[in-house]
N, CA, C and O atoms as a GROMACS GRO file, in nm:
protein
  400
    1UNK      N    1  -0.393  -1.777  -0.492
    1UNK     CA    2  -0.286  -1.679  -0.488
    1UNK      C    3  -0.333  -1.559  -0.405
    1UNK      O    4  -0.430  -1.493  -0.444
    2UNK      N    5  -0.260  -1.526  -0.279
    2UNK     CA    6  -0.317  -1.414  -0.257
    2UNK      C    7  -0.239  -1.247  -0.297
    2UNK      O    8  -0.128  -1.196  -0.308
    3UNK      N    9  -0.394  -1.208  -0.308
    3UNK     CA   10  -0.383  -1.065  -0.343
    3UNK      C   11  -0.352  -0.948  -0.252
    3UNK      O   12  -0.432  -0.940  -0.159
    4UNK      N   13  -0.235  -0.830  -0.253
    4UNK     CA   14  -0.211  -0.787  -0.179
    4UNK      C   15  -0.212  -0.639  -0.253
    4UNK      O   16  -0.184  -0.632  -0.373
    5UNK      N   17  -0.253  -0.496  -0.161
    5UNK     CA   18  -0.221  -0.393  -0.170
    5UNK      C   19  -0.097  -0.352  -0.112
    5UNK      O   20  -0.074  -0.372   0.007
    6UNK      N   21   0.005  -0.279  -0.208
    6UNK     CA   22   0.095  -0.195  -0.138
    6UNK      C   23   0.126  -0.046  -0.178
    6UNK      O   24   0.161  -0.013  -0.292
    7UNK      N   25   0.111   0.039  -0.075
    7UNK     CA   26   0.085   0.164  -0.095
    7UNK      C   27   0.216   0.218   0.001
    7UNK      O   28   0.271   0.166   0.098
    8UNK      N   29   0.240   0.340  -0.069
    8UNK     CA   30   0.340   0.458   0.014
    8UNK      C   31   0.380   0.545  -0.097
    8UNK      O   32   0.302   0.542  -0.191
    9UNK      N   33   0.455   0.602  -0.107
    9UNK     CA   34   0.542   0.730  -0.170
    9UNK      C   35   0.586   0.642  -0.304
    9UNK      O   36   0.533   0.649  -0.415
   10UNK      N   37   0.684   0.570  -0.270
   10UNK     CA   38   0.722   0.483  -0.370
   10UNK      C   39   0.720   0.350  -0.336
   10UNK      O   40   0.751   0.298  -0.229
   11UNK      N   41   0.672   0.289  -0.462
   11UNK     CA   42   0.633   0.096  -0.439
   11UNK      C   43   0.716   0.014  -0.517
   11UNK      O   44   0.721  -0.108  -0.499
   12UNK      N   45   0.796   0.087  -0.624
   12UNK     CA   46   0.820  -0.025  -0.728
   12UNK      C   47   0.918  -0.127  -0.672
   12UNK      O   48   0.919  -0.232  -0.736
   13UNK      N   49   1.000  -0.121  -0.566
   13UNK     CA   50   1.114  -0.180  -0.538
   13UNK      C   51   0.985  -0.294  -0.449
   13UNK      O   52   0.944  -0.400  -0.494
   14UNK      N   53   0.964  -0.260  -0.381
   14UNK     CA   54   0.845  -0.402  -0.274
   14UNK      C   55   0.707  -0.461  -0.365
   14UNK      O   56   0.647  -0.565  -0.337
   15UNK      N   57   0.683  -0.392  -0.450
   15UNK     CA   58   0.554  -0.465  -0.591
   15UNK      C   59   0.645  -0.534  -0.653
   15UNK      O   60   0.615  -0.651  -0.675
   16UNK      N   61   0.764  -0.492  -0.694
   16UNK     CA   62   0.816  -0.570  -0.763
   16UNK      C   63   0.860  -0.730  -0.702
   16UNK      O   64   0.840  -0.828  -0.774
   17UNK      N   65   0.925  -0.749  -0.553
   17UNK     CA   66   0.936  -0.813  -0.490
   17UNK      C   67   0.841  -0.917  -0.465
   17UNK      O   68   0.862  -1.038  -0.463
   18UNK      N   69   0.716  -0.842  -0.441
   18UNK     CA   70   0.643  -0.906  -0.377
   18UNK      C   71   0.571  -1.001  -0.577
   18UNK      O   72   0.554  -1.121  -0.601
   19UNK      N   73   0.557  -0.921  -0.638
   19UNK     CA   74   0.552  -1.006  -0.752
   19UNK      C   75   0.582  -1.095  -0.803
   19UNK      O   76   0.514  -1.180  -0.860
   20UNK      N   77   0.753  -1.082  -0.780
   20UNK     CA   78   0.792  -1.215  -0.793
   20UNK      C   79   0.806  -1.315  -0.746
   20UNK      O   80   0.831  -1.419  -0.806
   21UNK      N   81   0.788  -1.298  -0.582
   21UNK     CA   82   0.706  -1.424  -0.526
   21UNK      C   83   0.624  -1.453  -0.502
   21UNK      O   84   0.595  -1.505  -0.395
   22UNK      N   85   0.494  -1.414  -0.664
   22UNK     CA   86   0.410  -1.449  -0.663
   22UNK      C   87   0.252  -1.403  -0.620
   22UNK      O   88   0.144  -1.459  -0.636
   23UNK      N   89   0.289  -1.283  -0.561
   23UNK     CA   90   0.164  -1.245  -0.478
   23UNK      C   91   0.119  -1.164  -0.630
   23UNK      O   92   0.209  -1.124  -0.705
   24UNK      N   93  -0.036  -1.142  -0.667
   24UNK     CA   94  -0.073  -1.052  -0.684
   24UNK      C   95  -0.096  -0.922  -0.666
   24UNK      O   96  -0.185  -0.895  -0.586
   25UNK      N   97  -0.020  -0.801  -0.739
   25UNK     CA   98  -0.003  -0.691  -0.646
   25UNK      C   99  -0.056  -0.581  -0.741
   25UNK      O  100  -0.044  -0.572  -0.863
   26UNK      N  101  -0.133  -0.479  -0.628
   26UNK     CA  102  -0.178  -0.367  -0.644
   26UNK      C  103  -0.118  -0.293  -0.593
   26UNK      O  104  -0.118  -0.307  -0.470
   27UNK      N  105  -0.023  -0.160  -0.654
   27UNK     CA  106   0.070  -0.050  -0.583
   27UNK      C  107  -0.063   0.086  -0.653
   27UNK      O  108  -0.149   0.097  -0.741
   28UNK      N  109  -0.001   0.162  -0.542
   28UNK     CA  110  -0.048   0.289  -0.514
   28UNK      C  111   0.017   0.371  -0.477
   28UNK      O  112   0.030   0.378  -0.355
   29UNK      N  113   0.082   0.460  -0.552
   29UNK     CA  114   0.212   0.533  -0.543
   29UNK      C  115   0.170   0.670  -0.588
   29UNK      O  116   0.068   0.708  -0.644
   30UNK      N  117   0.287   0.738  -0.544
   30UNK     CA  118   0.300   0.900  -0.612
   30UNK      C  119   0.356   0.928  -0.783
   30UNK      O  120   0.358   1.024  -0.860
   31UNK      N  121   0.388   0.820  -0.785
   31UNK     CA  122   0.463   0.800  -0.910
   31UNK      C  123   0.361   0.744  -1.018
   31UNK      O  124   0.332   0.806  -1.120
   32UNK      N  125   0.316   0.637  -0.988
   32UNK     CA  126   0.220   0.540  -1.101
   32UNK      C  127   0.279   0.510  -1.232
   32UNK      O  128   0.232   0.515  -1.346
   33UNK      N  129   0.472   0.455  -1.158
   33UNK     CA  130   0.580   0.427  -1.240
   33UNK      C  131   0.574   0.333  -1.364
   33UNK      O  132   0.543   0.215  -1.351
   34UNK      N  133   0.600   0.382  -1.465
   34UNK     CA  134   0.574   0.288  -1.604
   34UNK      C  135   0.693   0.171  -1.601
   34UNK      O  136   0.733   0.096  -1.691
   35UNK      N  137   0.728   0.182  -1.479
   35UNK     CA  138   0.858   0.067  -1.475
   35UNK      C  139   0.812   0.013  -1.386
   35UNK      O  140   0.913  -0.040  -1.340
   36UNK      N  141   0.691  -0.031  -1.288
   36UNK     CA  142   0.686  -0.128  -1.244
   36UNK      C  143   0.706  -0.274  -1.306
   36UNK      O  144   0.780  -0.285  -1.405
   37UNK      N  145   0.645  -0.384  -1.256
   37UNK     CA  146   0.660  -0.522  -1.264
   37UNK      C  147   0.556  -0.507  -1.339
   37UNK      O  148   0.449  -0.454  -1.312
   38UNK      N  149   0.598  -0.564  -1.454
   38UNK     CA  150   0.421  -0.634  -1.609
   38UNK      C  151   0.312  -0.668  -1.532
   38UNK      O  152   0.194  -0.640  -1.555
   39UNK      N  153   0.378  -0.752  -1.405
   39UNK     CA  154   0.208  -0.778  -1.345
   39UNK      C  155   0.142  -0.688  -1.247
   39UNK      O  156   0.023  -0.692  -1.217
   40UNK      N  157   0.236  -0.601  -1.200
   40UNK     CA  158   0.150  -0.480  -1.075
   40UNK      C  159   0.067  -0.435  -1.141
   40UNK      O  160   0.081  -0.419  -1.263
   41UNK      N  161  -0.060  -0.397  -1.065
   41UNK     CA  162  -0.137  -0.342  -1.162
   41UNK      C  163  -0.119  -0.198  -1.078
   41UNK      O  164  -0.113  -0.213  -0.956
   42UNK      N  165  -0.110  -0.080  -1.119
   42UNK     CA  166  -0.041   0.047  -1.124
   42UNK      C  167  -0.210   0.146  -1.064
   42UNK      O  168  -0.301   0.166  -1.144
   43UNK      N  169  -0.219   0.190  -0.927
   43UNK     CA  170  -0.341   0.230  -0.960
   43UNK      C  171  -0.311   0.387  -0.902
   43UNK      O  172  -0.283   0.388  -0.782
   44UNK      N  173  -0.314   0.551  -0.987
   44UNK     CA  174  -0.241   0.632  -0.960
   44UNK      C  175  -0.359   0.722  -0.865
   44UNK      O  176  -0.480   0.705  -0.856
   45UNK      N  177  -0.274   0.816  -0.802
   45UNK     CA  178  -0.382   0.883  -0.736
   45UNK      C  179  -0.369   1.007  -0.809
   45UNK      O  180  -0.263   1.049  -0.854
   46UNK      N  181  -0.536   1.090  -0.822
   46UNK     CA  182  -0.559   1.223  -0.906
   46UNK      C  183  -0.518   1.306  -0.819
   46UNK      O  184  -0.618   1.342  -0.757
   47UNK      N  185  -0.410   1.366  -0.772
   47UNK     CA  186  -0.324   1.470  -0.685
   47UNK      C  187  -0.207   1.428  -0.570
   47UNK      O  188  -0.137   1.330  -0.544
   48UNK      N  189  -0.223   1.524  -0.535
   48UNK     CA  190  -0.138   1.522  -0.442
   48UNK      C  191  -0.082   1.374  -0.356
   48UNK      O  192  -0.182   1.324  -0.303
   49UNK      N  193   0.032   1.296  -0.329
   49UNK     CA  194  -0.008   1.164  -0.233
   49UNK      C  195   0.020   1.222  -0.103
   49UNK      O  196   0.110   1.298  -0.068
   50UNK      N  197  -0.085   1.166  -0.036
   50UNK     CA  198  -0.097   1.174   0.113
   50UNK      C  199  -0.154   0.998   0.142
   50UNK      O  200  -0.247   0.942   0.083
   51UNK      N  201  -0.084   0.953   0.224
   51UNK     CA  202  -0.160   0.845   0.260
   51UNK      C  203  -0.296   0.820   0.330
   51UNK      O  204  -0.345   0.708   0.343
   52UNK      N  205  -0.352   0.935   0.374
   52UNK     CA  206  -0.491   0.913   0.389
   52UNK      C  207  -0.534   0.902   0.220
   52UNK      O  208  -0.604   0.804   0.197
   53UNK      N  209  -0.508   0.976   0.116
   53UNK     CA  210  -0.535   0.954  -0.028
   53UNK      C  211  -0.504   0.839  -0.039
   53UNK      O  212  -0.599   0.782  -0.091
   54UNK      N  213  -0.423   0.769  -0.018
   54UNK     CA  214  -0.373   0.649  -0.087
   54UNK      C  215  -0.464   0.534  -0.005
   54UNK      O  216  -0.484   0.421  -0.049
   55UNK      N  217  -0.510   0.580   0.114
   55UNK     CA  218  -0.605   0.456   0.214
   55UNK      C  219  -0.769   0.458   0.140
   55UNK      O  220  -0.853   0.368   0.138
   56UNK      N  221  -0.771   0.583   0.089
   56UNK     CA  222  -0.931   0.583   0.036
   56UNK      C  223  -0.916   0.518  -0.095
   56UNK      O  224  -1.013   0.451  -0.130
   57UNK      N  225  -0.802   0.524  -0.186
   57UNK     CA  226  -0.766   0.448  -0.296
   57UNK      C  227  -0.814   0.305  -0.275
   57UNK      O  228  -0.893   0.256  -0.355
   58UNK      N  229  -0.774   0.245  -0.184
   58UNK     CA  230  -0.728   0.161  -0.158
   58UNK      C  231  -0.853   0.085  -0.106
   58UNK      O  232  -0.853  -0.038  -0.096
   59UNK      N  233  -0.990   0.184  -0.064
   59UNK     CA  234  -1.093   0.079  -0.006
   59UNK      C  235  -1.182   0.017  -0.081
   59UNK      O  236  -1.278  -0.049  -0.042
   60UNK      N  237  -1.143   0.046  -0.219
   60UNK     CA  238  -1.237  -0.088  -0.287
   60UNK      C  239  -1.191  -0.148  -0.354
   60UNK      O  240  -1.265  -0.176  -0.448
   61UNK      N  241  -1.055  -0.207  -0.360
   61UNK     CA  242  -0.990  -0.270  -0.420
   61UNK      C  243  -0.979  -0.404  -0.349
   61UNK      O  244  -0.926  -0.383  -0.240
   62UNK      N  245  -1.010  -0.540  -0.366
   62UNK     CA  246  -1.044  -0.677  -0.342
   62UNK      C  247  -0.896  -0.713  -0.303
   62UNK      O  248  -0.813  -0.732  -0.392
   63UNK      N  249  -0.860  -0.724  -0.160
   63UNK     CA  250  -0.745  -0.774  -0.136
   63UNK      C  251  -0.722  -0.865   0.003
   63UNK      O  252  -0.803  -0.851   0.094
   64UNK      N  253  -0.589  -0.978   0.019
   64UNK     CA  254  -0.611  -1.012   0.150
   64UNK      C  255  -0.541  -0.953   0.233
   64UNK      O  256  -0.555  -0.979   0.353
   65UNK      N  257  -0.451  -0.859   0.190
   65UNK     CA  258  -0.382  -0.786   0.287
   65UNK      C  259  -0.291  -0.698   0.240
   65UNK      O  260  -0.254  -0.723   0.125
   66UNK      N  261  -0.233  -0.580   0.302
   66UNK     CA  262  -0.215  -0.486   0.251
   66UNK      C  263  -0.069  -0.480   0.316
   66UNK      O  264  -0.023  -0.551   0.406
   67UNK      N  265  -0.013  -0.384   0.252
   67UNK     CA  266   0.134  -0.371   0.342
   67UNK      C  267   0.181  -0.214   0.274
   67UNK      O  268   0.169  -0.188   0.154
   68UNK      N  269   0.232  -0.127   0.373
   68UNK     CA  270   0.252   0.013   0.376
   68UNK      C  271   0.394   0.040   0.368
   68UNK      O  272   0.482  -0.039   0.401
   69UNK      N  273   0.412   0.166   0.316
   69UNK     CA  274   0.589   0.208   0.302
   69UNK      C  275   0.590   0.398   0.337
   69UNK      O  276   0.517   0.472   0.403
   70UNK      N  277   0.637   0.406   0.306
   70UNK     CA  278   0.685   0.543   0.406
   70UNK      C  279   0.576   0.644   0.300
   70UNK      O  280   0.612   0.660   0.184
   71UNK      N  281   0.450   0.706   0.347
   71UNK     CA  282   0.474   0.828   0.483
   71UNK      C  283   0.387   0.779   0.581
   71UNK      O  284   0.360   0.849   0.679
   72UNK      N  285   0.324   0.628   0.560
   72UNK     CA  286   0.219   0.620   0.627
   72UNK      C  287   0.279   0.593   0.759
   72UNK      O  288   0.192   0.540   0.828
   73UNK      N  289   0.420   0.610   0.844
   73UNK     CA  290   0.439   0.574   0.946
   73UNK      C  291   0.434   0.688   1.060
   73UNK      O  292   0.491   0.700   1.168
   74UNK      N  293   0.333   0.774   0.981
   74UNK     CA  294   0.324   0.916   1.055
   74UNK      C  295   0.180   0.942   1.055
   74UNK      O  296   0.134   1.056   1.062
   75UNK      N  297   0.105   0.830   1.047
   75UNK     CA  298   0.021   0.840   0.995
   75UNK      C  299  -0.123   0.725   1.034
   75UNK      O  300  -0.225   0.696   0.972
   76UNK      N  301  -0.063   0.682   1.174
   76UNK     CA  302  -0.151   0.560   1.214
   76UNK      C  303  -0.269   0.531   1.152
   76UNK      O  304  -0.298   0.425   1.096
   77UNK      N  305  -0.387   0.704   1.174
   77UNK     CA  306  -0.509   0.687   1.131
   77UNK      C  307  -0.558   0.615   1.003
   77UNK      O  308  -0.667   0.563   0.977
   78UNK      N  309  -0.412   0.631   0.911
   78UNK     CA  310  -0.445   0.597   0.750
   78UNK      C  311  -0.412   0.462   0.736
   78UNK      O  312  -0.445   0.381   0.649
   79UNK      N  313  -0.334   0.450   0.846
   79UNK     CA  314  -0.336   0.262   0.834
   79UNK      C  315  -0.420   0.174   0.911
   79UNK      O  316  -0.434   0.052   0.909
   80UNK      N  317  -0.495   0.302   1.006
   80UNK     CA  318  -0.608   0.191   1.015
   80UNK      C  319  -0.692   0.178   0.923
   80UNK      O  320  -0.769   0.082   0.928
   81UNK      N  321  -0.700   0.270   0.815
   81UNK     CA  322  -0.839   0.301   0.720
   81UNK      C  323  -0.776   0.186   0.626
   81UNK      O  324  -0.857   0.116   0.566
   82UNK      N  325  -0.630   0.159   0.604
   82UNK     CA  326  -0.625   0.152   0.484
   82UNK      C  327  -0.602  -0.056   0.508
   82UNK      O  328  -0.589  -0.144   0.423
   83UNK      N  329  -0.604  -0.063   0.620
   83UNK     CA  330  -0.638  -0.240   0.661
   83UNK      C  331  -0.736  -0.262   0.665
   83UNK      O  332  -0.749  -0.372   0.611
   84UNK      N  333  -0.850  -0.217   0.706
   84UNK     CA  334  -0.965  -0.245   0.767
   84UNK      C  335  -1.022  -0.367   0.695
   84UNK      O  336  -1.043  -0.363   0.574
   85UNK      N  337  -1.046  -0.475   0.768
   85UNK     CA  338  -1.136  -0.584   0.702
   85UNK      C  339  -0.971  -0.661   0.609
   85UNK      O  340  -0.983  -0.716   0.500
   86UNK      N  341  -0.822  -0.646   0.687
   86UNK     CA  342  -0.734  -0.692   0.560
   86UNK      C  343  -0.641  -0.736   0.655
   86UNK      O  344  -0.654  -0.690   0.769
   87UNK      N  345  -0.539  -0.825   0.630
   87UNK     CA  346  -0.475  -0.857   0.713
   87UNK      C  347  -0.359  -0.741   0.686
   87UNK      O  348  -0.356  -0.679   0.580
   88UNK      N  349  -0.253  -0.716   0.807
   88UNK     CA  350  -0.164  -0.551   0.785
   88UNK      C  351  -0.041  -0.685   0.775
   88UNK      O  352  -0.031  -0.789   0.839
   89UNK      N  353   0.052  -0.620   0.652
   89UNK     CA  354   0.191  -0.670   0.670
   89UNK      C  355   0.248  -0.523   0.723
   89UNK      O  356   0.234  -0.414   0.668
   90UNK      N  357   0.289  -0.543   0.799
   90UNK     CA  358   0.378  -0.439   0.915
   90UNK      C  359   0.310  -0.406   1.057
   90UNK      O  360   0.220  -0.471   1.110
   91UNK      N  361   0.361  -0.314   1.097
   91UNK     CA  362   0.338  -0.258   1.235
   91UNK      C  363   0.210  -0.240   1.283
   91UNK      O  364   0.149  -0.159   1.214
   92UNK      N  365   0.163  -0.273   1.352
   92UNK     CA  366   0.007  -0.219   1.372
   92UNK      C  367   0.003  -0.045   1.381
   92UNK      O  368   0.108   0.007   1.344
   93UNK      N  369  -0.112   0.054   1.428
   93UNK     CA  370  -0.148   0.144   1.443
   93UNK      C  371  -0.064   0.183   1.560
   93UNK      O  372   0.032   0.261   1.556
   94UNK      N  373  -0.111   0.120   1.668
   94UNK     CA  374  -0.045   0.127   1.797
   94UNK      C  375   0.103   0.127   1.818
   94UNK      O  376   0.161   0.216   1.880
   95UNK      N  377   0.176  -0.001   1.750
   95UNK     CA  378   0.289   0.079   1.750
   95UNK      C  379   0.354   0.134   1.722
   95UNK      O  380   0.465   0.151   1.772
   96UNK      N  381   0.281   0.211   1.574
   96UNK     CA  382   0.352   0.362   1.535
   96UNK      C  383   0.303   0.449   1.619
   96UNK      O  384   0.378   0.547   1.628
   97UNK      N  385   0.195   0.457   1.695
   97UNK     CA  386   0.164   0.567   1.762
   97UNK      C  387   0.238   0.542   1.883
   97UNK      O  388   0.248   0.639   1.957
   98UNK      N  389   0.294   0.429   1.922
   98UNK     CA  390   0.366   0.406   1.994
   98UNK      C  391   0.525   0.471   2.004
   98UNK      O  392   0.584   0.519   2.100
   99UNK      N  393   0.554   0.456   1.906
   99UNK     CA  394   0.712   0.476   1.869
   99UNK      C  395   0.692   0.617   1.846
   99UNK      O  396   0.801   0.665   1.877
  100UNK      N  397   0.603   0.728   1.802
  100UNK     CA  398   0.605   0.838   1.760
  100UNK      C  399   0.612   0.939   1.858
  100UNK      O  400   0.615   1.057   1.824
   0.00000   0.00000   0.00000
């Protein structure tokens, strides 16, 4: 089964998704919503969310790939930190820095 990180502002609507088809999921949110999915495992950040916070969250947690939601699309640097060594579900770096 693979294991996936998903991080941004808010996750529960895409953890939940992605849960139920099965993926193992780690969200990382501003929220660290008591209504996620029974199986997300909920991992909160101690302040403020910034997605560079949410990419350092995120680097020792055992996953095959990660997938991002809004603010990190302002934010290339944190999605390179926050793939590294992971496969990216979405846009690469480049073409948010592209589009920006």
């Amino acid at each position: 089964m693979k294991r996936v990180v998903i991080a941004g502002v808010s996750t529960r609507a895409a953890a939940e998704s992605a849960a139920q088809a099965g993926f193992v999921v780690t969200a990382i949110d501003a929220f660290g919503d008591l209504d996620q999915h029974a199986s997300v495992r909920s991992v909160p950040l101690s302040g403020r969310f910034t997605a560079h916070a949410a990419a350092r969250a995120a680097r020792n947690i055992e996953c095959d790939a990660v997938a991002y939601l809004s603010s990190f699309e302002n934010h290339p640097s944190a999605v390179i930190a926050l793939a590294a060594g992971r496969a990216l579900w979405g846009n690469s770096p480049d073409v948010l820095g592209y589009v920006r």
